[in-house]
Short mmCIF file of the C-alpha atoms (twelve columns), coordinates in Angstrom:
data_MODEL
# 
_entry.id   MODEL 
# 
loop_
_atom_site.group_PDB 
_atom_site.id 
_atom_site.type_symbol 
_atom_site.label_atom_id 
_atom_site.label_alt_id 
_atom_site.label_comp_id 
_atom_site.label_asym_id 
_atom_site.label_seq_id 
_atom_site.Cartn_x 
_atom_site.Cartn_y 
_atom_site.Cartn_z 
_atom_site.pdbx_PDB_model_num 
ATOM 1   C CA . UNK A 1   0.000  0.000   0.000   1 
ATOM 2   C CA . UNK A 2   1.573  3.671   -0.789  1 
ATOM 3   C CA . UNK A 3   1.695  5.819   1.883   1 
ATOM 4   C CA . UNK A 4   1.919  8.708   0.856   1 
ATOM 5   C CA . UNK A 5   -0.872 8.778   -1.629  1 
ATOM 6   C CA . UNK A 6   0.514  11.816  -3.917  1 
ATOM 7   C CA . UNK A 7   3.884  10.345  -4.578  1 
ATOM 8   C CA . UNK A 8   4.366  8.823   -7.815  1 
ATOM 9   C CA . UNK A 9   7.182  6.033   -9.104  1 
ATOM 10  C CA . UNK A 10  11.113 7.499   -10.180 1 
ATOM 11  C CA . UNK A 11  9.905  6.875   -13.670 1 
ATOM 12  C CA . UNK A 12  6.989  9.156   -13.913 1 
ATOM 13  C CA . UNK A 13  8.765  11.856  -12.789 1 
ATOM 14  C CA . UNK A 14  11.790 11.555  -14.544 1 
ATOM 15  C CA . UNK A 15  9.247  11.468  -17.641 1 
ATOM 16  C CA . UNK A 16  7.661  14.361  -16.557 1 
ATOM 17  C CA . UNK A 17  10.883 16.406  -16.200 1 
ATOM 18  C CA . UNK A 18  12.037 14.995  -19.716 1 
ATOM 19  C CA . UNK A 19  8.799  16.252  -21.524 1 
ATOM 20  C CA . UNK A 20  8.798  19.296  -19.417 1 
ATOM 21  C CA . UNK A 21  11.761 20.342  -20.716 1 
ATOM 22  C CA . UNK A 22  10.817 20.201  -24.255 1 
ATOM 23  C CA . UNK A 23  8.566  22.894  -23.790 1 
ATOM 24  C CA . UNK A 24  10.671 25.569  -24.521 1 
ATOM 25  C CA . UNK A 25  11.545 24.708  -27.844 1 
ATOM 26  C CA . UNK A 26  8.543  23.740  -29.128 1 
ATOM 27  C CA . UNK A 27  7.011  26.968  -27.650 1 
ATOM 28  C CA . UNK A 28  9.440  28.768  -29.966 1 
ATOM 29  C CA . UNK A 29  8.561  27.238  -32.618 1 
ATOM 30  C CA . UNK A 30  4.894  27.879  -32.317 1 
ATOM 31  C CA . UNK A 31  6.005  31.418  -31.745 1 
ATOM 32  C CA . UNK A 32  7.681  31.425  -34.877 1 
ATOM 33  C CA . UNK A 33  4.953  30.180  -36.826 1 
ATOM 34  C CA . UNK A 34  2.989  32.356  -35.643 1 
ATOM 35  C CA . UNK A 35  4.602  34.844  -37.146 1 
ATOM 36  C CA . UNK A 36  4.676  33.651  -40.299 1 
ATOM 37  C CA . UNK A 37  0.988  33.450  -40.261 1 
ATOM 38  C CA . UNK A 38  1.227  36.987  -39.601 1 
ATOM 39  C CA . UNK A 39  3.686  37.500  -42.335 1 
ATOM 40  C CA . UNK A 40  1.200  35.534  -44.937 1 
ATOM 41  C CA . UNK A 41  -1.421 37.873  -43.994 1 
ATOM 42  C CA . UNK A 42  0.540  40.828  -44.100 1 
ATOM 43  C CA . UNK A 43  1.721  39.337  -47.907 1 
ATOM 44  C CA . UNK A 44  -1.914 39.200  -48.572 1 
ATOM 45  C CA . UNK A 45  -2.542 42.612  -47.689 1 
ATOM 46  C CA . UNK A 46  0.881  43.808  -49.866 1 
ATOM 47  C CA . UNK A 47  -1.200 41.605  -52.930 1 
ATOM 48  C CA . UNK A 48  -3.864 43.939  -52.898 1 
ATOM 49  C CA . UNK A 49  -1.853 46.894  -53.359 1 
ATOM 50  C CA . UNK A 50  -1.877 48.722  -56.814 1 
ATOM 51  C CA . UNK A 51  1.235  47.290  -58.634 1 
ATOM 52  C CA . UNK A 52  4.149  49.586  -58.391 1 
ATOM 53  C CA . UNK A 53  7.859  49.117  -57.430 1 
ATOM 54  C CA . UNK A 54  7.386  49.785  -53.774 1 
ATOM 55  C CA . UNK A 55  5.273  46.717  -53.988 1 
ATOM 56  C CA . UNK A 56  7.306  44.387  -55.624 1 
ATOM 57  C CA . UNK A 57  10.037 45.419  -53.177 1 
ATOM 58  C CA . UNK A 58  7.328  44.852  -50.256 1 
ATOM 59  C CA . UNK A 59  6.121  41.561  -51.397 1 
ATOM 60  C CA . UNK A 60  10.076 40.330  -51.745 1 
ATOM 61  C CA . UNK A 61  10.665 41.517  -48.250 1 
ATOM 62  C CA . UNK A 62  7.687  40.190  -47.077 1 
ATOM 63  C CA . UNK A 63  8.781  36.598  -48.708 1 
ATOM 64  C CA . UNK A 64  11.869 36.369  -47.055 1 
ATOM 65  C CA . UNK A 65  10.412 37.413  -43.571 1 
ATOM 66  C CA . UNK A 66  8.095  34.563  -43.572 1 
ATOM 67  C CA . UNK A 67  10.763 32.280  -45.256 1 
ATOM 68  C CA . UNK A 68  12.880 33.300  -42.368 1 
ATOM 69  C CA . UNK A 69  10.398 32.979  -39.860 1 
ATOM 70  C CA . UNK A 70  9.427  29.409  -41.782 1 
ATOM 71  C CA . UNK A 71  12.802 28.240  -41.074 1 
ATOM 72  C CA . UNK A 72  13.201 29.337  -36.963 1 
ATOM 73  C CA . UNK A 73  10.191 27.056  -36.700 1 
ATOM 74  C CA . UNK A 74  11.426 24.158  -38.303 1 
ATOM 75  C CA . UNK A 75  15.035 24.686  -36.468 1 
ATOM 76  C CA . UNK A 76  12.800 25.029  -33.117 1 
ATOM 77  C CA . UNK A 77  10.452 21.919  -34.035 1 
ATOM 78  C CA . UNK A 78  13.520 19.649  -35.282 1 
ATOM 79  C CA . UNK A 79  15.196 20.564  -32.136 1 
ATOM 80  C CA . UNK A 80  12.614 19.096  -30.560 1 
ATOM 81  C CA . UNK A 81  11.927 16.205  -31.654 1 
ATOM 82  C CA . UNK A 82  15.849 15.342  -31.281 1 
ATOM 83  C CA . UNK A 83  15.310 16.215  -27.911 1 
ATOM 84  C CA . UNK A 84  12.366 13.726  -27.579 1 
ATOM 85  C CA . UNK A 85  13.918 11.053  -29.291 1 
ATOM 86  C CA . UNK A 86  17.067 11.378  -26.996 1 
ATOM 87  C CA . UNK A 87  15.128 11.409  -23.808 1 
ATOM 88  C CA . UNK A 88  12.861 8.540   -25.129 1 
ATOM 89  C CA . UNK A 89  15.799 6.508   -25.682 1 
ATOM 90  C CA . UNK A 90  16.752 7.704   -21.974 1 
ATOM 91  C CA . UNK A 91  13.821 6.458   -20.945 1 
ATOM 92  C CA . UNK A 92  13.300 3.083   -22.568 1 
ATOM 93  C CA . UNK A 93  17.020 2.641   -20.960 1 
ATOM 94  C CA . UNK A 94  16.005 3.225   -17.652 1 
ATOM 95  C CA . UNK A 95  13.013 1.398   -17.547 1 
ATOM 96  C CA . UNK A 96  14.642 -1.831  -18.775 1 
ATOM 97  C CA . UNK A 97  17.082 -1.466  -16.453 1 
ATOM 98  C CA . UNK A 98  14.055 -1.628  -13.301 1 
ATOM 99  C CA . UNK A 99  14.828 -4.664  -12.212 1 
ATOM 100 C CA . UNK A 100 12.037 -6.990  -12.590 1 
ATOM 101 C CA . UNK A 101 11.050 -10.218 -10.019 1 
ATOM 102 C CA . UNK A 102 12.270 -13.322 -11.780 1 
ATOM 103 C CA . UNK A 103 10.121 -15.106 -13.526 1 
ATOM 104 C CA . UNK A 104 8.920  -18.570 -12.574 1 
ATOM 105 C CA . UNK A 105 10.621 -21.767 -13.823 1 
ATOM 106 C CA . UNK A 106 8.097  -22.991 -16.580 1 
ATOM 107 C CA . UNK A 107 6.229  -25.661 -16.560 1 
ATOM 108 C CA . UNK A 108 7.353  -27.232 -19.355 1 
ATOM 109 C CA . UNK A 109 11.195 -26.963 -19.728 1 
ATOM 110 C CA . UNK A 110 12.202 -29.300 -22.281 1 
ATOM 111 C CA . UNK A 111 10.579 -27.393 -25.037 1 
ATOM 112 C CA . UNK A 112 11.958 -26.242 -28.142 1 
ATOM 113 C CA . UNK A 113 12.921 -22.877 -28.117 1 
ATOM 114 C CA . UNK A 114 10.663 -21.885 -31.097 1 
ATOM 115 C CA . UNK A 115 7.801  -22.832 -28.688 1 
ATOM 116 C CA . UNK A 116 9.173  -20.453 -25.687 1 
ATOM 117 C CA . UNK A 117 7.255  -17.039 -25.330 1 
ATOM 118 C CA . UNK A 118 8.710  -14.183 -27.200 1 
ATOM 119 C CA . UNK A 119 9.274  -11.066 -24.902 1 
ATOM 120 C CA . UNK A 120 8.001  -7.794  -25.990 1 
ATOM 121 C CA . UNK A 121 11.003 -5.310  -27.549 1 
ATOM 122 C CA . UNK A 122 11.112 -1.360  -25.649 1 
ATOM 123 C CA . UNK A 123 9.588  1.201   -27.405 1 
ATOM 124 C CA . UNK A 124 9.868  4.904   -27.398 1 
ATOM 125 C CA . UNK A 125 6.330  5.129   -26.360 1 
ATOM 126 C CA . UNK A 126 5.862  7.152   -23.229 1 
ATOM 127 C CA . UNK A 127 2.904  5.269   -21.481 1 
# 
C-alpha cells in the first residue's frame, strides 16, 4: 500500500521532467509560426496593393520574412523532436534497467525454443 498517496514512481517523474523540458523549444517554434501566419497575412494585404515598385520590393521583403520565420520554426520543431527522441531513448534505458522479479521456472522446460514465449522489444512510447 503507498503511503503517501501523492507520490508517484522514479519513472513518472523523470518522464515528466524529460517532456517538461521540451517545452521551450517547441514553444518557440509555435512562436515562430505564428509569425509567419502573420507574415502571410501581411503578404496578402501587400497583394492587394496597386502594382508599383514599392510593392514588388514589399512583397520580396515580405517573402523572405516569412521564409525566415518558416525556417526558426522548423530549427525550433527539429530541435525538438531530437530532444524527444534522446530522452525517449533515456527512458526506454532506464526502464529496462528496473529490475524486474524473476520469472517462474516454466512448466514445461524441455521445449523447443521456437515454442518459448517471445518477450516484448522497448519502445519509445511514453505510457
Amino acid at each position: 500500500m503507498n503511503r503517501h498517496p501523492g507520490a508517484t514512481d522514479p519513472l513518472a517523474c523523470h518522464k515528466i521532467a524529460l517532456m517538461t523540458r521540451a517545452a521551450d523549444p517547441l514553444g518557440w517554434a509555435l512562436a515562430k509560426l505564428g509569425e509567419a501566419v502573420a507574415q502571410i497575412g501581411r503578404l496578402q494585404e501587400i497583394s492587394a496593393d496597386s502594382r508599383t515598385p514599392e510593392r514588388a520590393k514589399a512583397i520580396a521583403t515580405a517573402r523572405a520574412t516569412l521564409d525566415s520565420r518558416l525556417a526558426s520554426a522548423h530549427a525550433h520543431l527539429s530541435n525538438a523532436a531530437s530532444n524527444l527522441h534522446r530522452d525517449a531513448d533515456r527512458l526506454v534505458t532506464s526502464a529496462s534497467s528496473i529490475r524486474r522479479a524473476p520469472a517462474p521456472p516454466s512448466a514445461e522446460p524441455n521445449r523447443p525454443p521456437a515454442a518459448l514465449p517471445v518477450r516484448p522489444t522497448a519502445s519509445r512510447t511514453l505510457r
